[in-house]
C-alpha positions as CSV (number, residue, x, y, z in Angstrom):
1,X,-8.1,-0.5,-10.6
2,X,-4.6,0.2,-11.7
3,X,-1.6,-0.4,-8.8
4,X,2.0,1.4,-9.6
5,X,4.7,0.4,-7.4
6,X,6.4,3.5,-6.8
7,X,9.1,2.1,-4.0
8,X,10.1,-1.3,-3.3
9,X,13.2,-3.6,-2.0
10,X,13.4,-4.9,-6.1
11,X,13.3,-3.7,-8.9
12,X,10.8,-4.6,-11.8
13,X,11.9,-2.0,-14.3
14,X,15.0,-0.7,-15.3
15,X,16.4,2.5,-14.3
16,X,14.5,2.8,-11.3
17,X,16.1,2.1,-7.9
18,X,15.5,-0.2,-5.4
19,X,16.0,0.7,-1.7
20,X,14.3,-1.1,2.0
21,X,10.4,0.8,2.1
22,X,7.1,0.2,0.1
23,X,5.0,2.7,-1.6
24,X,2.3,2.5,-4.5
25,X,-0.2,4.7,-6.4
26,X,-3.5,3.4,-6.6
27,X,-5.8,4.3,-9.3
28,X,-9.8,3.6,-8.9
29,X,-12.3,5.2,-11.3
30,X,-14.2,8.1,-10.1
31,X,-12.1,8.0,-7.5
32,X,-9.0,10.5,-6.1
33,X,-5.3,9.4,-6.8
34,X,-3.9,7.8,-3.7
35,X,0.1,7.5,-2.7
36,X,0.1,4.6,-0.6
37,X,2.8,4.9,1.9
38,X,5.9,6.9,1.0
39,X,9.3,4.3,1.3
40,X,12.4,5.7,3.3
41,X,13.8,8.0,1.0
42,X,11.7,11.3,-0.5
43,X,14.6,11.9,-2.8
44,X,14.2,8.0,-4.1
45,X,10.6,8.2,-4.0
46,X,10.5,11.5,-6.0
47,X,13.0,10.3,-8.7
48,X,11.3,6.9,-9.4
49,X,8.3,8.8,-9.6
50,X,9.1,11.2,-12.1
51,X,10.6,8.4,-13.9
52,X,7.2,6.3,-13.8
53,X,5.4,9.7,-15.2
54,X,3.9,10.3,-11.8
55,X,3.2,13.9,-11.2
56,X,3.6,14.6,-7.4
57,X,1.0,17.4,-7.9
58,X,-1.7,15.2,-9.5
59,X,-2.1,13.2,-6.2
60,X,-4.5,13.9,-4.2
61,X,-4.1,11.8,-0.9
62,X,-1.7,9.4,0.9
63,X,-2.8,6.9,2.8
64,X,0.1,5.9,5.5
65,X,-0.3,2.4,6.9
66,X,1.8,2.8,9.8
67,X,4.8,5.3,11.3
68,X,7.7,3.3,10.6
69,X,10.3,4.8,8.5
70,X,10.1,2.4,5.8
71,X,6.5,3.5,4.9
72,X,6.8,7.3,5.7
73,X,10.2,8.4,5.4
74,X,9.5,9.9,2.1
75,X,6.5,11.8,3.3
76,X,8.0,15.2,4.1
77,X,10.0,15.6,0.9
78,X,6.8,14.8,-0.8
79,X,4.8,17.6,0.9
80,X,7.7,19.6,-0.1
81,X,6.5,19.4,-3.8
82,X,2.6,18.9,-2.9
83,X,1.0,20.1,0.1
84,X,-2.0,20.2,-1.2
85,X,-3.1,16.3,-0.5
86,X,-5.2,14.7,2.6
87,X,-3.4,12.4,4.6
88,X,-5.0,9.1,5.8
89,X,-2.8,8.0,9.1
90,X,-3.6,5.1,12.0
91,X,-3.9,6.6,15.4
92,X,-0.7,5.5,16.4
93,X,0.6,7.7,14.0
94,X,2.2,11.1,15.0
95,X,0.0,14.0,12.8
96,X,2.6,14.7,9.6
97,X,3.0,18.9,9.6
98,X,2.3,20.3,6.0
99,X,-0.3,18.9,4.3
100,X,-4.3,20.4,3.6
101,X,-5.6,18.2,6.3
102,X,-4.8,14.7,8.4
103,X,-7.5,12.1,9.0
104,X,-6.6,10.4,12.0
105,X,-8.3,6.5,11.4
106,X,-9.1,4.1,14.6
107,X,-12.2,2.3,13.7
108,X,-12.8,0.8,10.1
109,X,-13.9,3.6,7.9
110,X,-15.3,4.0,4.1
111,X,-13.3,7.0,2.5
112,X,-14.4,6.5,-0.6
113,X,-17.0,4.6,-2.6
114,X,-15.2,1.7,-3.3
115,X,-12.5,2.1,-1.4
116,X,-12.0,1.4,3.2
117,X,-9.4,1.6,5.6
118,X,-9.6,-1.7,8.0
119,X,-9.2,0.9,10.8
120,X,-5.8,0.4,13.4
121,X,-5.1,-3.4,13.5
122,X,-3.2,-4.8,16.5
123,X,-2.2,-1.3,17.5
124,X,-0.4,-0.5,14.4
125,X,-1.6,-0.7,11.2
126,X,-4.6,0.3,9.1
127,X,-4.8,-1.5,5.2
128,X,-6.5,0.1,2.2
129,X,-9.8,-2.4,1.2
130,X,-10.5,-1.6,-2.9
131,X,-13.6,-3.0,-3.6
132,X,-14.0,-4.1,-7.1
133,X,-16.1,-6.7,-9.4
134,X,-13.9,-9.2,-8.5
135,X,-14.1,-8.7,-4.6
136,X,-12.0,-6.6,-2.3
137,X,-8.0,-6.0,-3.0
138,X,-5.8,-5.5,0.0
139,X,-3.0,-3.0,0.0
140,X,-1.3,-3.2,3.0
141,X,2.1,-2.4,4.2
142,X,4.1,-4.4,6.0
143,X,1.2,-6.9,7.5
144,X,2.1,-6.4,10.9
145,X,-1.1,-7.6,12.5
146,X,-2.0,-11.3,11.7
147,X,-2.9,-12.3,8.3
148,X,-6.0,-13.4,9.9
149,X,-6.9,-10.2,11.7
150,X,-6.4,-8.4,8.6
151,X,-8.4,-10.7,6.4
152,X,-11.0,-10.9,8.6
153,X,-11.0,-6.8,9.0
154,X,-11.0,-6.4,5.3
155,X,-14.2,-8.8,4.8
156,X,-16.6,-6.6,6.7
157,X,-16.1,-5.1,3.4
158,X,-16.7,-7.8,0.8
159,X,-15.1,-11.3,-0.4
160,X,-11.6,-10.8,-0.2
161,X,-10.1,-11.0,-3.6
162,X,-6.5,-10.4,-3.8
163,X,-3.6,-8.4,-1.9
164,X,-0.7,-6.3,-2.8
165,X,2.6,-5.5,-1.0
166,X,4.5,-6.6,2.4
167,X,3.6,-9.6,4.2
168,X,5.9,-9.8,6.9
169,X,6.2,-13.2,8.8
170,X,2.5,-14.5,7.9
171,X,2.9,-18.1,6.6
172,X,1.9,-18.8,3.3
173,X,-1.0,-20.8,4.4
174,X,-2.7,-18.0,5.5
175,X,-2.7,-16.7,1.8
176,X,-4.8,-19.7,0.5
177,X,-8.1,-18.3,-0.4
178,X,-6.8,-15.7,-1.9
179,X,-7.1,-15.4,-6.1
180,X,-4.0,-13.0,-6.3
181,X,-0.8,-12.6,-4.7
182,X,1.5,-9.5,-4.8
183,X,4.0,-9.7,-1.8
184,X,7.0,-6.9,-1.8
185,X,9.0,-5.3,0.2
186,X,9.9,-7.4,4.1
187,X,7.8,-10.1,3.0
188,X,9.7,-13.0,4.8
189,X,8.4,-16.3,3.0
190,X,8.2,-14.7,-0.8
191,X,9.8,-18.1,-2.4
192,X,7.7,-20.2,-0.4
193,X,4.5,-18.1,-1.6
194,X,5.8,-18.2,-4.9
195,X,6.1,-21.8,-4.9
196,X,2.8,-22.8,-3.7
197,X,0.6,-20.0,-5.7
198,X,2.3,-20.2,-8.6
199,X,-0.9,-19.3,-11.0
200,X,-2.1,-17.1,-8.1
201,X,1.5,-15.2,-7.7
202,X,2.3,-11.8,-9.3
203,X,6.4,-10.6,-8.9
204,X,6.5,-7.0,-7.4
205,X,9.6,-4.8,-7.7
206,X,9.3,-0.9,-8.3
207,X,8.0,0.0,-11.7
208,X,5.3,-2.9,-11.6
209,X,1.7,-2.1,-12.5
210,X,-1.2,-3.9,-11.7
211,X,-4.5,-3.5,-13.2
212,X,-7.1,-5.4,-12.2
């Protein structure tokens, strides 16, 4: 499993810019290339891509955790340059115009082999479950729902492993069992995390990848 952050509120690598929103690509074998979330800004998310080496046309779906603009502000400049993707969006989510086709996700669901949506948490989010070897990584977005309810959702699917990207206002306790620790984007308590998962902890920032 390879992880690229595409968007992010820092900066890992230079020359890329950093701007409020979250998005990744997440790389599975055997599996299509997913564009988790989009960020604010298409033109941002676009640029840092093509600086990353990330062909817009070789993706073939997005997976939108929830509507706010943050996560899928980007999405219509996107489909300006690939319309050719599925799109993976909670219920709460108004259907995106442009693209091949739009899964609308409730309930949990298996979209791949190893890989799960958590289904609409708390009325407003759905996660991305990976399951690998080492048990199931988390993608989420912003963590809206409870850390609990989102843990608990994601391990219907497996031992949860790791997670990657915003954690909102969840406390750092809730993190505990957890064996790896990416938090981005509006993640509220990042130096306490950092702090107390030190071995656990993995700094973000657009440009970071992740293989696990």
């Amino acid at each position: 499993m390879k992880v690229t952050i595409v968007y992010d509120n820092t900066v890992y690598q230079r020359g890329l810019k950093s701007d409020w929103g979250f998005s990744c690509l997440v790389e599975v074998e055997k599996t299509p290339r997913i564009l988790f979330d989009t960020g604010t800004n298409g033109s941002i998310l676009l640029s840092n891509m093509q600086k990353l080496n990330i062909d817009p046309t070789s993706i073939d779906e997005v997976f939108i955790s929830h509507p706010h603009f943050d996560h899928i502000g980007g999405l219509s400049d996107f489909l300006q340059v690939n319309r050719e993707v599925k799109i993976y969006i909670p219920t709460s989510c108004p259907k995106p115009s442009g693209a091949k086709e739009v899964v609308s996700i409730g309930q949990p669901l298996q979209i791949h082999e190893n890989i799960s949506s958590t289904g609409e948490l708390d009325g407003i989010e759905q996660s991305m479950a990976v399951k690998m070897d080492k048990g199931i990584v988390m993608v989420v977005g912003c963590s809206h729902p409870k850390m609990e309810h989102i843990l608990q959702a994601a391990s219907q699917f497996g031992k949860v492993y790791g997670i990657i990207g915003g954690l909102h206002g969840n406390r750092p306790e809730s993190l505990k069992d957890l064996d790896l620790i990416c938090a981005t984007h509006c993640t509220q308590y990042k130096s306490e995390i950092k702090s107390l998962y030190p071995e656990k902890y993995i700094e973000g920032g657009a440009g970071r990848v992740i293989e696990i």
